[in-house]
RODO-2510 file (C-alpha; in nm, 4 decimals, decimal comma):
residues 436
     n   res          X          Y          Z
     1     x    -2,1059    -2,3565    -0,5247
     2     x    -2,0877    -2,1005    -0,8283
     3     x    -1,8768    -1,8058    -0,7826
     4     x    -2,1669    -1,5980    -0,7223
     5     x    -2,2845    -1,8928    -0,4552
     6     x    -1,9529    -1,8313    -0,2771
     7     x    -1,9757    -1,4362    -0,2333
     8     x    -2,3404    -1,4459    -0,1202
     9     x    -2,2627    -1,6655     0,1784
    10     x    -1,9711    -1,4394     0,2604
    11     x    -2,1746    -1,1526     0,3029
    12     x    -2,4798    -1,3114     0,4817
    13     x    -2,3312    -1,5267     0,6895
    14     x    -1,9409    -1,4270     0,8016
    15     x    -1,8966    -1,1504     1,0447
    16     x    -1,8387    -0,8240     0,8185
    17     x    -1,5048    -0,7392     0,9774
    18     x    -1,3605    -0,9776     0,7254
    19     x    -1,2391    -0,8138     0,4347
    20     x    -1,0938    -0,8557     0,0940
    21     x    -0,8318    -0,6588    -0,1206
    22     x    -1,0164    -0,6182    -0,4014
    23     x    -1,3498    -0,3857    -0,4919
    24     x    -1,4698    -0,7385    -0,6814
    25     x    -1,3509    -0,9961    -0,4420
    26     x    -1,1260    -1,2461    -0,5809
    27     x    -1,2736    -1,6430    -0,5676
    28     x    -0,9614    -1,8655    -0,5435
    29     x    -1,1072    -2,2336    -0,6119
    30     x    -0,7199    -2,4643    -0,6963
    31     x    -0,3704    -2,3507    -0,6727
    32     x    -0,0386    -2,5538    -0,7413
    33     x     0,3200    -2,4435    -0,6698
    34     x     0,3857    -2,0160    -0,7521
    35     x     0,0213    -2,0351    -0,8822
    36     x    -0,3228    -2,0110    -0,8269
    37     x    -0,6833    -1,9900    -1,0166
    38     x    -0,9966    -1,8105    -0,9189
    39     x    -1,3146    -1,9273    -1,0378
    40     x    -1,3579    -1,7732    -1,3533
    41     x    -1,0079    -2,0149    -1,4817
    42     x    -0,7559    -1,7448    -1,4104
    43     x    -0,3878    -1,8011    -1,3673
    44     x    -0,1760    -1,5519    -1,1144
    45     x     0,1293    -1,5638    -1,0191
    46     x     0,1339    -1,5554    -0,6589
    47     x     0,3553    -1,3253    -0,4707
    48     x     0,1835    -1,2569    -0,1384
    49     x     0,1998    -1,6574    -0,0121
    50     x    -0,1423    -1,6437     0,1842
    51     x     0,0251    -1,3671     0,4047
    52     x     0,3897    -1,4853     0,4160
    53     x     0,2707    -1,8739     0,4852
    54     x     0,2940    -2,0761     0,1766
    55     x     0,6565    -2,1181     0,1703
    56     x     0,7513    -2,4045    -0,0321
    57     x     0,4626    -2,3558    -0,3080
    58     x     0,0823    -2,4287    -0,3315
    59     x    -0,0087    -2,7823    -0,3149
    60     x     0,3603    -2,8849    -0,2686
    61     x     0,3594    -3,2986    -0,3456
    62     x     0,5972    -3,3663    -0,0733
    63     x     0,4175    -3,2057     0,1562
    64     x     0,1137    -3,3736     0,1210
    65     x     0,2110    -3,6976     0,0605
    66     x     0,3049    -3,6250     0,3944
    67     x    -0,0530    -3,5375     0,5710
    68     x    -0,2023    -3,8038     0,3511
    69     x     0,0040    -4,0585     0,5397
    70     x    -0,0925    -3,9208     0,8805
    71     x    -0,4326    -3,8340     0,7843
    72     x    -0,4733    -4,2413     0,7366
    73     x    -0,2472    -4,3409     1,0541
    74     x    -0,3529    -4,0649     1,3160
    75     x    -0,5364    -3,7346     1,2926
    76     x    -0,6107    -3,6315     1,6283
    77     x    -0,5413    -3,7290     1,9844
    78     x    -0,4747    -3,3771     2,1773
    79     x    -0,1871    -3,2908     2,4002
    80     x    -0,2992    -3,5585     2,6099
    81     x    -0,1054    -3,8220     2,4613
    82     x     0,2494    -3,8453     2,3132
    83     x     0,2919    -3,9132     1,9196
    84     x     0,5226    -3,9654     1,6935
    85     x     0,4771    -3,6508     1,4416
    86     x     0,4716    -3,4224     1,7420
    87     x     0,7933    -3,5354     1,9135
    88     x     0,9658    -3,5887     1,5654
    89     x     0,8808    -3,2522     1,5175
    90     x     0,9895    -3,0624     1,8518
    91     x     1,3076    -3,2758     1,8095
    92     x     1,3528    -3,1152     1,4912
    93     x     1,3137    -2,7946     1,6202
    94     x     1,5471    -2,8133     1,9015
    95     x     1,8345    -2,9125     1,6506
    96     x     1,8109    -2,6263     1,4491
    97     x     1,6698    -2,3523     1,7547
    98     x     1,9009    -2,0745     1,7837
    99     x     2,1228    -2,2987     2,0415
   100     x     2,0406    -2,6728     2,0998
   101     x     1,8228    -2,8208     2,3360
   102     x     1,5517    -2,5574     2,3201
   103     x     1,1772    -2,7055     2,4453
   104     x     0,8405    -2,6345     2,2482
   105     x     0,4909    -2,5948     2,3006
   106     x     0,2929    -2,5956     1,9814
   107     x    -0,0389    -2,4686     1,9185
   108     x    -0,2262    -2,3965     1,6256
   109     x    -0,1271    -2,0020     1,5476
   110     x     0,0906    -1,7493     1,5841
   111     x    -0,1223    -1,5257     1,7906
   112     x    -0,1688    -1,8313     2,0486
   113     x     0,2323    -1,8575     2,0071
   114     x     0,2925    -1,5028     2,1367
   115     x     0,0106    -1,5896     2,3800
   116     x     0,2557    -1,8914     2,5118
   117     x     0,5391    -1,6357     2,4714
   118     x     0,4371    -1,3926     2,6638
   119     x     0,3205    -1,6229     2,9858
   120     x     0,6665    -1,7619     2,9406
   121     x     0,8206    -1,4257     3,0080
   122     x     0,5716    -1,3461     3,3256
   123     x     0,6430    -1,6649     3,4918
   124     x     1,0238    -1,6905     3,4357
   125     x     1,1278    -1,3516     3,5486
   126     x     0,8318    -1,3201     3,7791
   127     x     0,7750    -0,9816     3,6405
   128     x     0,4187    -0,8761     3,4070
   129     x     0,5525    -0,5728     3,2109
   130     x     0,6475    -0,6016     2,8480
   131     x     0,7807    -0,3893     2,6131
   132     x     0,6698    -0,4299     2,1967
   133     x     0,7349    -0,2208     1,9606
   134     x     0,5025     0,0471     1,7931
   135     x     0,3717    -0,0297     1,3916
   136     x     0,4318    -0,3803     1,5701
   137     x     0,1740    -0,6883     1,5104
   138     x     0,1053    -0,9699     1,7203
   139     x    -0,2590    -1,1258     1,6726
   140     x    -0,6261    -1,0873     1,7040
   141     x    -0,6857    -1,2006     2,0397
   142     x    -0,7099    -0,9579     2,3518
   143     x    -0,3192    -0,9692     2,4398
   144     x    -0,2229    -1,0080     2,0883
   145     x    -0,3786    -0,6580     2,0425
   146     x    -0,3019    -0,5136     2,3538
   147     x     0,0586    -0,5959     2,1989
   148     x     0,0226    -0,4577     1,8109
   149     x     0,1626    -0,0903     1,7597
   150     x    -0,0940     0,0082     1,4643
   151     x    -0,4540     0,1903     1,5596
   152     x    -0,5869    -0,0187     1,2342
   153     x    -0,5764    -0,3746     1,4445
   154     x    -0,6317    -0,2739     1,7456
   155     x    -0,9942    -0,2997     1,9439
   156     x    -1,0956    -0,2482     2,3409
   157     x    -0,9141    -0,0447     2,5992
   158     x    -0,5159    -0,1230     2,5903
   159     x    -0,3764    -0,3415     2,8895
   160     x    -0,1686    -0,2541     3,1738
   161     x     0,1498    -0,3289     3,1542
   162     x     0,2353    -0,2968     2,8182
   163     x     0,4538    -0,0006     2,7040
   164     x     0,5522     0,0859     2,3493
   165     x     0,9403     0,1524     2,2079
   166     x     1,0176     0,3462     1,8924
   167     x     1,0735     0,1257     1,6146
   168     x     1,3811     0,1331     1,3742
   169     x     1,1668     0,2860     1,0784
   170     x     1,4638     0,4851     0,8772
   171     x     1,2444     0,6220     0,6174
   172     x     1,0185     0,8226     0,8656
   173     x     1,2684     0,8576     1,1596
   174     x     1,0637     0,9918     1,4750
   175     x     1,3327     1,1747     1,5571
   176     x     1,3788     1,3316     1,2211
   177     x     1,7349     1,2084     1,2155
   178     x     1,9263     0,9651     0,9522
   179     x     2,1107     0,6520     0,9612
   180     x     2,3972     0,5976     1,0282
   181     x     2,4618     0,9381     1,2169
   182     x     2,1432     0,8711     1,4265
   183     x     2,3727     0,6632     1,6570
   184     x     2,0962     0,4887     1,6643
   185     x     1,8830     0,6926     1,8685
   186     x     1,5392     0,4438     1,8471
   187     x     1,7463     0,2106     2,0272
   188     x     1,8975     0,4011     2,2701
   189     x     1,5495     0,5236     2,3728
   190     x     1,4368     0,1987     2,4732
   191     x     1,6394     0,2346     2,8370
   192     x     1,4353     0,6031     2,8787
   193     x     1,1369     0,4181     2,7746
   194     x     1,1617     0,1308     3,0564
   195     x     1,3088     0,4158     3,3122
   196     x     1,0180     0,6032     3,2860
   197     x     0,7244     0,3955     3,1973
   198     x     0,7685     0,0946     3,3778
   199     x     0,8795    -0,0149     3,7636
   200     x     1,1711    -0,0310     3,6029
   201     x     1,2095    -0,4091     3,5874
   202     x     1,0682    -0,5890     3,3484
   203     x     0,9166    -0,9212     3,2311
   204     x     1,0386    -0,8853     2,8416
   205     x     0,9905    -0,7154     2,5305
   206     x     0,8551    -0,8711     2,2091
   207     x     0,9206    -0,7726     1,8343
   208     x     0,9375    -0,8827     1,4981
   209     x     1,2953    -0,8675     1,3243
   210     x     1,0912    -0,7490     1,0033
   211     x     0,8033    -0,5680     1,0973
   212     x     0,5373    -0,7862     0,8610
   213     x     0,2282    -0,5934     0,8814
   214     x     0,3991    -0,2994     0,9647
   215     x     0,5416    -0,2812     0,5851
   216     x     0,8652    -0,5272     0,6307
   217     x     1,0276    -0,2378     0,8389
   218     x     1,3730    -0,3305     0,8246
   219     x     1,6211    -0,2309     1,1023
   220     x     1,9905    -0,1309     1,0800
   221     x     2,1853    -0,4283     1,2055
   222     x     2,3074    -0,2359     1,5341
   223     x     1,9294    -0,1923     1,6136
   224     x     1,8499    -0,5059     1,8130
   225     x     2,2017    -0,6121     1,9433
   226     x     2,1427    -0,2878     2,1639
   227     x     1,7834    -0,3226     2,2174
   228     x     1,8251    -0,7037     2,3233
   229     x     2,1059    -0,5763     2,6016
   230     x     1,9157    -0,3123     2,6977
   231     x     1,5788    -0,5024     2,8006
   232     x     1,8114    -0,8132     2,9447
   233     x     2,0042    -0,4645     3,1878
   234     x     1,6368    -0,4584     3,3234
   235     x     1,5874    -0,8506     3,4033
   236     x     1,3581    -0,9026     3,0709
   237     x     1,3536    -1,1339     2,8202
   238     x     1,3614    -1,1151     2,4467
   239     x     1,0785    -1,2788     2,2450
   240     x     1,1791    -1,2940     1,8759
   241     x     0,8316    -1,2653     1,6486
   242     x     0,9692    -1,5282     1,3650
   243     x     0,5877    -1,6005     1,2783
   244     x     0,6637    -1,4085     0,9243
   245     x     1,0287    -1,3982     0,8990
   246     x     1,1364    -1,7846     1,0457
   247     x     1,1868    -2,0685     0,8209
   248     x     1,4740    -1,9265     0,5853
   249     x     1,2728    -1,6744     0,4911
   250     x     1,5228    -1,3748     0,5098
   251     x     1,7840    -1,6027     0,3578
   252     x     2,0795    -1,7957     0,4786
   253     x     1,9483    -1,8841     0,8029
   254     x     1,6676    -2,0454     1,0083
   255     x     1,5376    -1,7341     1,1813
   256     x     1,5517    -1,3446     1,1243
   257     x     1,6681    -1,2430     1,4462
   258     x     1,9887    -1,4324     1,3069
   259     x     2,0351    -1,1404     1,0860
   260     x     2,1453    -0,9251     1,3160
   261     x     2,3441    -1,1205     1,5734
   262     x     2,1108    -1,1807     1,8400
   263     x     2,0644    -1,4913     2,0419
   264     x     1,7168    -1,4042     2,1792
   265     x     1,5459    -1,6166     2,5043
   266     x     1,2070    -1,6872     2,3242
   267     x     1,0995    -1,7130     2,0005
   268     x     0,7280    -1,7484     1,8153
   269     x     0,6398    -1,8996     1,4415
   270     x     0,3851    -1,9727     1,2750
   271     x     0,2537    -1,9267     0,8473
   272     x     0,4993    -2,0884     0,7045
   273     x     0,6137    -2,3228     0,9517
   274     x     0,3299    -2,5627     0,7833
   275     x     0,3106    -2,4197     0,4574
   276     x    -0,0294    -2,3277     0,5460
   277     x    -0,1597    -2,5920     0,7933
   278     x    -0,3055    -2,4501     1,0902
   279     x     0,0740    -2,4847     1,3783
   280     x     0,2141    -2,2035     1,5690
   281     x     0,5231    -2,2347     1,7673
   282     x     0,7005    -2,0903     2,0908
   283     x     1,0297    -2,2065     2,1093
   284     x     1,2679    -2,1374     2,4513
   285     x     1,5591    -2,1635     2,6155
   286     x     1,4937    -2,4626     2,8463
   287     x     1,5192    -2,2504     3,2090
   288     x     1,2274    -2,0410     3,0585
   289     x     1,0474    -2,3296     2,9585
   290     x     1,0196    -2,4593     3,2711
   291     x     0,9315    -2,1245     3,4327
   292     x     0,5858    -2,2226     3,3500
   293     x     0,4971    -2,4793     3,6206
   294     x     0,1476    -2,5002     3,6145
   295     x    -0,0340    -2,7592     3,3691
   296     x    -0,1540    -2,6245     3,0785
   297     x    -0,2968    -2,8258     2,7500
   298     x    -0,3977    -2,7017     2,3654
   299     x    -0,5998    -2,9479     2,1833
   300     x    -0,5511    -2,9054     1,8920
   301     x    -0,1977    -2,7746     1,8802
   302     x     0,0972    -3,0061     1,7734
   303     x    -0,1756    -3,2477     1,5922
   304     x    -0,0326    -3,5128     1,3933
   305     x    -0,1799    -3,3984     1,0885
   306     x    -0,0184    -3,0543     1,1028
   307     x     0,2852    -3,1824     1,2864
   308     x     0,3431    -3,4332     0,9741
   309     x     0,3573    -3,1290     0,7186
   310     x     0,5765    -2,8703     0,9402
   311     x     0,8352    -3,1578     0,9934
   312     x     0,8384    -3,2055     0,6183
   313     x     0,8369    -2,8550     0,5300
   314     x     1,1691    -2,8434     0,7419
   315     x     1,3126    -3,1393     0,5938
   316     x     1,2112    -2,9474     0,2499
   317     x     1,3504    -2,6551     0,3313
   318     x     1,6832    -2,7989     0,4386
   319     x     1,7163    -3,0313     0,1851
   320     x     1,6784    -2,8355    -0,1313
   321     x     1,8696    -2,5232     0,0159
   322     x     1,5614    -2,2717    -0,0154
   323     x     1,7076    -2,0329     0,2577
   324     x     2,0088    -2,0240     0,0274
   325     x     1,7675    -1,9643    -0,2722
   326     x     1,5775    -1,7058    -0,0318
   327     x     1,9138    -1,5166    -0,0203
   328     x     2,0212    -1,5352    -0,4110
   329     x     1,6578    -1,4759    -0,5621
   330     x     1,5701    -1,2505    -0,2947
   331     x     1,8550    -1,0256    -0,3859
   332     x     1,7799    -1,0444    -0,7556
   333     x     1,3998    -0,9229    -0,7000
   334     x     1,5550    -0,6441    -0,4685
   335     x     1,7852    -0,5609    -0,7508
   336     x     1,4391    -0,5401    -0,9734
   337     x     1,2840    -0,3456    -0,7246
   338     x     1,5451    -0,1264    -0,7197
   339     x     1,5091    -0,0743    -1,1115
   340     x     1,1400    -0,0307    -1,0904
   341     x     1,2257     0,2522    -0,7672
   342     x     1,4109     0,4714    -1,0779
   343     x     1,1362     0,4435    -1,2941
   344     x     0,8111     0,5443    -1,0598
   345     x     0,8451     0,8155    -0,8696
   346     x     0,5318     0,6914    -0,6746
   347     x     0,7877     0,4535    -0,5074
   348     x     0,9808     0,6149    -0,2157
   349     x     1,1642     0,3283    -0,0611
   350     x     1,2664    -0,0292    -0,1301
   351     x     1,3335    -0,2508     0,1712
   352     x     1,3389    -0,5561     0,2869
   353     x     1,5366    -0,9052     0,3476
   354     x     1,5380    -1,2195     0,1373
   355     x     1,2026    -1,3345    -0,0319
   356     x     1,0364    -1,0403     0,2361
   357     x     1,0730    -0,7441     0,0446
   358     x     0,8680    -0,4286     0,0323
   359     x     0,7802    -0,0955    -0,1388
   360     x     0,6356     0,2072     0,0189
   361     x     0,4415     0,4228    -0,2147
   362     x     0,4296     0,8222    -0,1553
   363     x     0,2747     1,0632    -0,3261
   364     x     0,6221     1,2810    -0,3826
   365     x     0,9743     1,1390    -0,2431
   366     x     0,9991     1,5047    -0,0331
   367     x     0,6906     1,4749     0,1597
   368     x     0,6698     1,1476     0,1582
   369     x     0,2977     1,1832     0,1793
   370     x     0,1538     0,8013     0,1834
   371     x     0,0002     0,7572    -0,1466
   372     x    -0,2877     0,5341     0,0035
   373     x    -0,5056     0,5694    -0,3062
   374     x    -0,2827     0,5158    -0,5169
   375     x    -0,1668     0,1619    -0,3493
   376     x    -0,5138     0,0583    -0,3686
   377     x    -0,5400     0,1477    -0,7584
   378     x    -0,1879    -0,0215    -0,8105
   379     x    -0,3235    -0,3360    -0,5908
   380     x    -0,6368    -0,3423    -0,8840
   381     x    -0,3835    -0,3669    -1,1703
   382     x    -0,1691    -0,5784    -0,9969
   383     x    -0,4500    -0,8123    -1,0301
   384     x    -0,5717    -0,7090    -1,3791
   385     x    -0,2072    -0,7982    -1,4648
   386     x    -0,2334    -1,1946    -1,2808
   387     x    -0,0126    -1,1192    -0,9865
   388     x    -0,0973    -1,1664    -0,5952
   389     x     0,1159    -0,8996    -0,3730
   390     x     0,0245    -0,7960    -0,0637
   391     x    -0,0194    -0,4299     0,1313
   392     x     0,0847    -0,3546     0,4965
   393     x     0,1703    -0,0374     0,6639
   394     x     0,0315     0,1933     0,8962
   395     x    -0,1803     0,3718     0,6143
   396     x    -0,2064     0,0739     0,3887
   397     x     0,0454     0,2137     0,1158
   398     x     0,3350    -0,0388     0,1686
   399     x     0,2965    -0,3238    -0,0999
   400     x     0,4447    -0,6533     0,0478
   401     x     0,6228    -0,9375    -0,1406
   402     x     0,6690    -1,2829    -0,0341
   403     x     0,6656    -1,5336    -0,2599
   404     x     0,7615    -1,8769    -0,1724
   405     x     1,0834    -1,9820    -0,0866
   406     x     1,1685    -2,2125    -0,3752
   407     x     1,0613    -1,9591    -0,6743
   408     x     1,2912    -1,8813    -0,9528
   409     x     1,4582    -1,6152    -1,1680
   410     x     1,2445    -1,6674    -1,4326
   411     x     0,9343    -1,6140    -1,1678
   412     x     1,0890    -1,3034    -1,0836
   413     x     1,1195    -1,1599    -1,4153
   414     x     0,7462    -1,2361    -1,4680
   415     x     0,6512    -1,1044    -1,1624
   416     x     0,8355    -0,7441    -1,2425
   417     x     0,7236    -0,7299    -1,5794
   418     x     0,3864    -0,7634    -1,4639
   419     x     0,4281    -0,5096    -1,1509
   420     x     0,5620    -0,2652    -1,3912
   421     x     0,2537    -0,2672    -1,6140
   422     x     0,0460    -0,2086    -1,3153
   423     x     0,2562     0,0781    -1,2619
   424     x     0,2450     0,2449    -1,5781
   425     x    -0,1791     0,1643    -1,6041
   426     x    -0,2161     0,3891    -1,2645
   427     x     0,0105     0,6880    -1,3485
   428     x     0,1274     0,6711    -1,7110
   429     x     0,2813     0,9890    -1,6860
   430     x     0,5153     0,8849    -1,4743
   431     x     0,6579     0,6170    -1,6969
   432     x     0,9843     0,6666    -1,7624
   433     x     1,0736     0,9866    -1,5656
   434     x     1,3680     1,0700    -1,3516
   435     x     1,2963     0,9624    -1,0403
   436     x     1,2938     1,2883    -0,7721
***
């Protein structure tokens, strides 16, 4: 299909809720490690990872070898039957779960994960109310909704049973108050929250330890130590969201809920669990596990095929260090970011964890007005300049950055010499000044 081919069928014959970033929709037709090509022959350098889900690079050759080998030996059998990729896999998992011995159920996203999750939760503790938190995503389907904290995502009535906790947002503190003299105050809140908007006992709460569509809302590290007690006072749960921030991502560790200290009971993954194979992932404390006693089946989840490239993305992953490399390159793109924060005003805060880092754009640092336009102008140039990034946030002006986990220093310089360009094209003026 020509390029021209590919855009006409999008727009006659997929539903019209899907969108695209760019006022001329970009046509990616090959992509190999950092990079990709659209179909005019195009390089970028790609930043954004297919929404936080290529993590060890486009195309990578061990991982296909991989599904090449199971795609001639076994591609699909369901749940019905045992196989070797699947239980290679889950054993895999339970060695490097947050303690040892963990069970899985694997299915083929991470809005089925949270699905999984969440039924986990009911039957253990007998309970149905959860707590999430609010700017929160977890999925397109009914629950998954019901679940996400952001007006954008959401569609049809909410459900019972679901209540919603302040998040840890620093840079826009609902209570007006900042860190570390807060005491913490979001956190504390979640006890009001269940006293007074719930029976009072609870099935669980589910969150993300880096809010991803939220705008990689990063928490201070006493947030979710207090939360997690908190919701486990009132006989919940805690379901850990790792569908963005799992898999070394944040750096140093397996899981982002690591980061702060916090064994949780549950926890979901997807993206870049398969490096972009269709696998999602609910992970739990055996007890929970077993709180689901009625038989239940995915057919496609935990396929060979896509059981065959998570296990080697794991294998990759541990192997060649990259949560290590997450940590050192992720601190010397922060350090970057940083830089590029004193030279455009237009950025009012730098945050993030690892390779998951983010920038909020506002139109002055006092207001901190969300400088939505001005995102979507940067996100243009961005493009004009051959980089991929990504935007998030509850009025689209947070630009997100996750490139894969095994990228370079030399990656990184590109990448900021490029962003800064695309600065300096959409407010020239600004180039250079004293930041405010």
């Amino acid at each position: 299909m020509t390029k021209h081919e590919i855009l006409l069928a999008q727009r006659e014959c997929l539903f019209p809720s899907v969108f695209h970033y760019y006022r001329d929709p970009l046509v990616l037709t090959r992509a190999k490690n950092q990079f990709v090509w659209d179909a005019d022959g195009d390089q970028y350098l790609d930043f954004f990872g297919g929404i936080v889900t290529v993590s060890v690079g486009h195309c990578n050759d061990r991982v296909n070898r991989a599904v090449h080998e199971q795609l001639d030996k076994l591609q699909h059998v369901s749940t019905l039957f045992a196989t070797e990729p699947q239980a290679e896999l889950a054993r895999k998992v339970s060695e490097i779960a947050p303690v040892r011995g963990w069970k899985s159920f694997f299915t083929c996203s991470g809005t089925e994960a949270n699905e999984t999750a969440i039924l986990a939760a009911r039957c253990y503790t007998g309970s149905t109310e959860i707590v999430a938190l609010r700017h929160a995503y977890h999925g397109r389907s009914s629950l998954g909704m019901a679940l996400t904290g952001q007006e954008p995502w959401k569609l049809g009535p909410p459900q019972p049973g679901v209540v919603f906790a302040h998040n840890a947002y620093c840079y826009r503190c609902p209570f007006g108050l900042q860190y570390p003299s807060c005491e913490i105050r979001c956190a504390q809140d979640v006890r009001e929250l269940i006293r007074t908007t719930t029976t009072g006992r609870i099935a669980g709460m589910i969150a993300e330890p880096i809010q991803g569509v939220g705008g990689f809302i990063t928490p201070p590290k006493e947030y979710f130590p207090i939360v997690a007690a908190i919701v486990r006072e009132h006989g919940g749960v805690f379901i850990s969201d790792e569908v963005q921030t799992g898999w070394g991502r944040t750096g140093n560790k397996w899981w982002g809920i690591q980061q702060w200290g916090v064994l949780p009971d549950i926890l979901t993954s997807a993206k870049g669990m398969a490096n972009g194979l269709p696998i999602g992932l609910t992970a739990a404390r055996p007890e929970v596990a077993d709180g689901i006693k009625k038989l239940t089946i995915s057919t496609f989840g935990g396929g060979p095929v896509p059981s065959a490239a998570a296990k080697a993305v794991i294998d990759l992953i541990e192997e060649d260090h990259l949560a290590a490399n997450a940590a050192e390159i992720g601190a010397y793109l922060r350090q970057n970011l940083d830089d590029l924060m004193q030279k455009h005003p237009l950025i009012g805060d730098v945050r993030g964890m690892g390779l998951m880092q983010a920038l909020e754009l506002v139109q002055d640092r006092q207001s901190k007005a969300p400088a939505v336009e001005e995102t979507a102008r940067l996100m243009e140039a961005a493009r004009e300049n051959r980089i991929l990034i990504g935007k998030g946030g509850l009025h689209g002006n947070v630009i997100r950055i996750s490139p894969p986990l095994n990228v370079t220093r030399a990656d990184v310089d590109e990448f900021i010499r490029a962003l800064d360009r695309s600065f300096a094209k959409i407010c020239p003026h600004c180039r250079g000044r004293a930041p405010a």
